[in-house]
N, C-alpha and C positions, 0 to 999 in steps of 0.2 A: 246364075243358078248352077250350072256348069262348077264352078268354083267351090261353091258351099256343098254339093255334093263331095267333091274330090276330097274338101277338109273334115268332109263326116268320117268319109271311107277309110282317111289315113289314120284319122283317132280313134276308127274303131279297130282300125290292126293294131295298133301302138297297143290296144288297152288288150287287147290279146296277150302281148308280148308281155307289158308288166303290170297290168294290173288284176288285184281278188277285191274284187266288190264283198262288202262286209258290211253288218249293225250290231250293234250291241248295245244294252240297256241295263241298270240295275232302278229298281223301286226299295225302299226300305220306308216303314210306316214305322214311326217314331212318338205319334200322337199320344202314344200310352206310357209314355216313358220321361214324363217331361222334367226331368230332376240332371240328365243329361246334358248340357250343349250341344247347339244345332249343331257346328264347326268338329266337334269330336267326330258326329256321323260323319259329315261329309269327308273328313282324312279318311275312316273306314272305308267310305263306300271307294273311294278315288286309289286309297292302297288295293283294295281288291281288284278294281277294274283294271287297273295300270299292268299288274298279276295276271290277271286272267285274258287278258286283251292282246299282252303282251307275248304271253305264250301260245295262245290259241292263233294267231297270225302264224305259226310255224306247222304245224299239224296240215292246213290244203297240199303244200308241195311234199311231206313225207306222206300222205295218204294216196298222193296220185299218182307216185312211185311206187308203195306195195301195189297197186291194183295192177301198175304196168309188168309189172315182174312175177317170176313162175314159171319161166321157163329155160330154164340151166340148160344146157347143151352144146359140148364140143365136137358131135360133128357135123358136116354138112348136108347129111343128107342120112336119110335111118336105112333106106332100100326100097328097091318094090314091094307090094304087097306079096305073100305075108309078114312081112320085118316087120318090127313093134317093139314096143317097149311097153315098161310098167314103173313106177316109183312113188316117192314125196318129195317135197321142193318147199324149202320155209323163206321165205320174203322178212327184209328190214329195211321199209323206208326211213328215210332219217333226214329230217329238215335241219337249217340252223346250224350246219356243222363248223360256218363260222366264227362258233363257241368255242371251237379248240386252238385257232389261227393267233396265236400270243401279237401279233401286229396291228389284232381287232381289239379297239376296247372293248370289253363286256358291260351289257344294261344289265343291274341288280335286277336280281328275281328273274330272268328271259334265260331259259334253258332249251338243250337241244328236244328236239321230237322227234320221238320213236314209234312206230305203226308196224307190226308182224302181219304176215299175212302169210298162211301155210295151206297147201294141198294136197289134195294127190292128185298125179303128174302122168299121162300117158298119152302114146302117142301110136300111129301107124304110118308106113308110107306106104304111097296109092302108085304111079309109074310114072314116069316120061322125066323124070328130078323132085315133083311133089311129094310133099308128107305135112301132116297135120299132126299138130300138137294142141294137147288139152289140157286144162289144171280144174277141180273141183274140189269143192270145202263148202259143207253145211253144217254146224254146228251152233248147238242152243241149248240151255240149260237144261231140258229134259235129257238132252242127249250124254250130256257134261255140266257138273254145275263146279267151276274152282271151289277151293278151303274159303271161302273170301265172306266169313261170318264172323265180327268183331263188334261190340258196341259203337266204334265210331265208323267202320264200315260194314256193311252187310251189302250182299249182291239180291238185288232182285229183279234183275231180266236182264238175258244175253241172248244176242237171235243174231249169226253172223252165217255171212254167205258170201264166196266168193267164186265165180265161176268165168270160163276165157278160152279163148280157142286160137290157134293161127295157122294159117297156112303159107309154108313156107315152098322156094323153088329154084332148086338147085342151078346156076347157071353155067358155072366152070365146076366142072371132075377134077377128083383128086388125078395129081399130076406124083411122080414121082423124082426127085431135085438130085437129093443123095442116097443111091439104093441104101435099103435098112437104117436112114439114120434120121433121114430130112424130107418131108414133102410137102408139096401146095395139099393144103388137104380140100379146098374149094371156095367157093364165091356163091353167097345166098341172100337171095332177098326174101322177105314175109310181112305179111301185113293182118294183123290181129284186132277182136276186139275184150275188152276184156271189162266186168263189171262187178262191185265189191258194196255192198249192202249191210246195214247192222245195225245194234240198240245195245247198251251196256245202262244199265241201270245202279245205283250205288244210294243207302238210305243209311243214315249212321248220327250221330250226337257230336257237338263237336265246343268245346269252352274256349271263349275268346276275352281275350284283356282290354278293357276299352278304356284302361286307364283310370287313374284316381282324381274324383272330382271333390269338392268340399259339399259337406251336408253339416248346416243347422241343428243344434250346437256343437257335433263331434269333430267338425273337420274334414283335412282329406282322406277320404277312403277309396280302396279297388273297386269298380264296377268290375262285374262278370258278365259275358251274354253266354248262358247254355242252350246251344242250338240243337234245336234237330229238323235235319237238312235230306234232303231227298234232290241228285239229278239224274238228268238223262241223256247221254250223249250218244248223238244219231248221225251218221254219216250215209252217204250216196257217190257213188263213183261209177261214173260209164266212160269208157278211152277207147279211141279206134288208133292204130298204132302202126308204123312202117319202118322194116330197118333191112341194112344190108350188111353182111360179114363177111370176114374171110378167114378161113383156118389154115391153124399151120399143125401140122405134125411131126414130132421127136420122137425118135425109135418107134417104138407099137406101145408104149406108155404116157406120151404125157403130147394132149392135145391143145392148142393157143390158139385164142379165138377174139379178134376186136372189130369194132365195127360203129356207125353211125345210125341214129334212129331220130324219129318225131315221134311226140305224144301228142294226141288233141284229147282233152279231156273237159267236161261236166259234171259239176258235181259239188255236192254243199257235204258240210259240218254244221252242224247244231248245238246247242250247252244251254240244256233248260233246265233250272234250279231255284230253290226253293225253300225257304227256311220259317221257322218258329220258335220262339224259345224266351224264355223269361231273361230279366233284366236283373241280376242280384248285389247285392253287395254285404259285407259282415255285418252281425248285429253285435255292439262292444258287452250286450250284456248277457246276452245268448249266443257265444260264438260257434255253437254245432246248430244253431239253424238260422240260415241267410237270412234278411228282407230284402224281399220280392216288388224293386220298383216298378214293376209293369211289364207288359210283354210287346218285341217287335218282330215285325215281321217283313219277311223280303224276298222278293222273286229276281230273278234276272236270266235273259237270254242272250247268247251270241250263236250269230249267223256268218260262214266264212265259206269263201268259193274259193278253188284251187283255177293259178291262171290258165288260159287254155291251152295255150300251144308248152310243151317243151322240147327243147331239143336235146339228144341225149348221145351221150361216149358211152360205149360200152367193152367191155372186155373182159375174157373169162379161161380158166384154167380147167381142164379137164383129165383126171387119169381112169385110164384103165385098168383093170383088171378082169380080163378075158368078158364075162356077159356084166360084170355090175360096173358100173358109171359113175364117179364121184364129182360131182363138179362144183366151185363156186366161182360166182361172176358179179360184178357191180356195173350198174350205170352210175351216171351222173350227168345231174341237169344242166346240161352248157349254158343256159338258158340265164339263171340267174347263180349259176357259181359254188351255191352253198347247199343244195340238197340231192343226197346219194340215195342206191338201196345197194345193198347186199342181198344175195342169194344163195344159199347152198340145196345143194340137189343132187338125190341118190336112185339109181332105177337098175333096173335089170331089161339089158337091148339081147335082141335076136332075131 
């Protein structure tokens, strides 16, 4: 008993470490279309899946990386209270980056993924080496609606939130190495959590080739399917997070900051989609109006969990200029190799 226990506990850390539990599904109703081969759908359905399966596996680790990021800062510590700051901080996680590694072969169709995640960014420190850092972002189509109105896409729902807190604590003081040139600028540990919520909706038409079949007595002719498609892509991200850094500071302008972190994250992706649309091909003796072999129809969903634990490098560049704060920094997930974020971040400290 002892034993079966021990082999649970270790698969379940293991699956921590590398596994996203996932499903995915497509349906297409073909019943009204029967002039087609069954074999034609199923290469349609199996290219699309392969597509969309293929990429959407990249998206949990660049999503669980914007959620963890948003907070740029090179120094170690803001001050007692009243010291504070104010700014914005734009987050890019990025799965899959080794799409660019020339030593990887590339899968046709499997591209990198990219996830923004932006805020605004402020902070205070409270006494004893504590300060708390916050990021918020609520944005929704009432609020902002993009240009993103075209016949084959139209926007129709955007609800994004992301919001995060951490408390960090100072444990080594700036030390000073080389007067004016060089110093330890400190040693910090913090531990955050942060959570990133949302709905992007997308409704548009879309004409797909499903290739030329023979019809009785003309021959081969081009089938058309004219789609009109509606999905919904839904994401959830909650991350409890711990890292520790150490900065160095150059003259009174340029702050260097790296350091070691964990993420434990939760959280799904969703891709629920859905289509309609007639089935056409030329008519040889009316060629301005098609015939209408019938109509099909098709839904499909994919479900994708980000792994839980990452462990992450991080390192960041900071200048100053007197109260405003330029910074940008990237993690990267040691974890599984291939997925970064970048961050850039601007505030005003006093």
């Amino acid at each position: 008993m002892k034993r079966i226990i021990v082999e649970l506990a270790l698969t379940g850390l293991f699956l921590c470490f590398f596994h996203s539990a996932a499903y995915s599904w497509i349906y297409i109703d073909i019943s009204q279309v029967p002039g087609i081969p069954i074999d034609r759908y199923l290469q349609v359905v199996s290219e699309l899946d392969n597509t969309i399966s293929g990429n959407a596996r990249n998206y949990p680790g660049a999503f669980a990386l914007a959620n963890v990021g948003g907070y740029p800062i090179g120094d170690a510590y803001i001050g007692d209270f009243p010291h504070m700051f104010f700014g914005v901080t734009a987050t890019l996680g990025c799965g899959n980056m080794k799409y660019y590694d020339e030593a990887v072969p590339r899968t046709k169709n499997i591209y990198p993924a990219y996830v923004p995640n932006s805020a605004l960014f402020f902070g205070f420190g409270l006494a004893r080496g504590f300060d708390v850092l916050i990021k918020v972002m609520i944005l929704n189509s009432a609020i902002y609606r993009p240009p993103l109105n075209q016949k084959s896409a139209k926007l129709s729902d955007l609800n994004l939130y992301s919001l995060g807190a951490k408390l960090r604590k100072n444990l080594f003081e700036k030390k000073t190495i080389i007067p004016h040139f060089f110093d330890f600028g400190g040693f910090t540990i913090s531990a955050g959590l942060d959570y990133m919520q949302g709905i992007v909706g997308i409704n548009g038409e879309y004409k797909y080739n499903l290739g030329s079949f023979n019809v009785v007595p003309i021959g081969p002719v081009p089938f058309t399917l004219d789609a009109h498609y509606n999905f919904n892509l839904k994401w959830f991200m909650l991350s409890a997070n711990a890292q520790a850094m150490v900065y160095i500071d150059f003259l009174w302008i340029l702050n260097l900051y790296t350091g070691l972190g964990i993420a434990m994250t939760y959280g799904s992706i969703g891709l629920d989609g859905s289509g309609l649309g007639p089935v056409t091909r030329p008519d040889p003796l009316n060629p301005l109006v098609p015939v209408t072999e019938g109509i099909t129809f098709a839904r499909a969903r994919y479900l994708y969990h980000p792994r839980f634990f990452m462990g992450l490098f991080i390192a960041g560049l900071q200048i100053n200029l007197w109260v405003l704060k330029l910074n940008v920094e990237s993690m990267v997930n040691i974890t599984n190799g291939k997925d970064i974020n970048i961050q850039l971040g601007t505030r005003l400290q006093f």
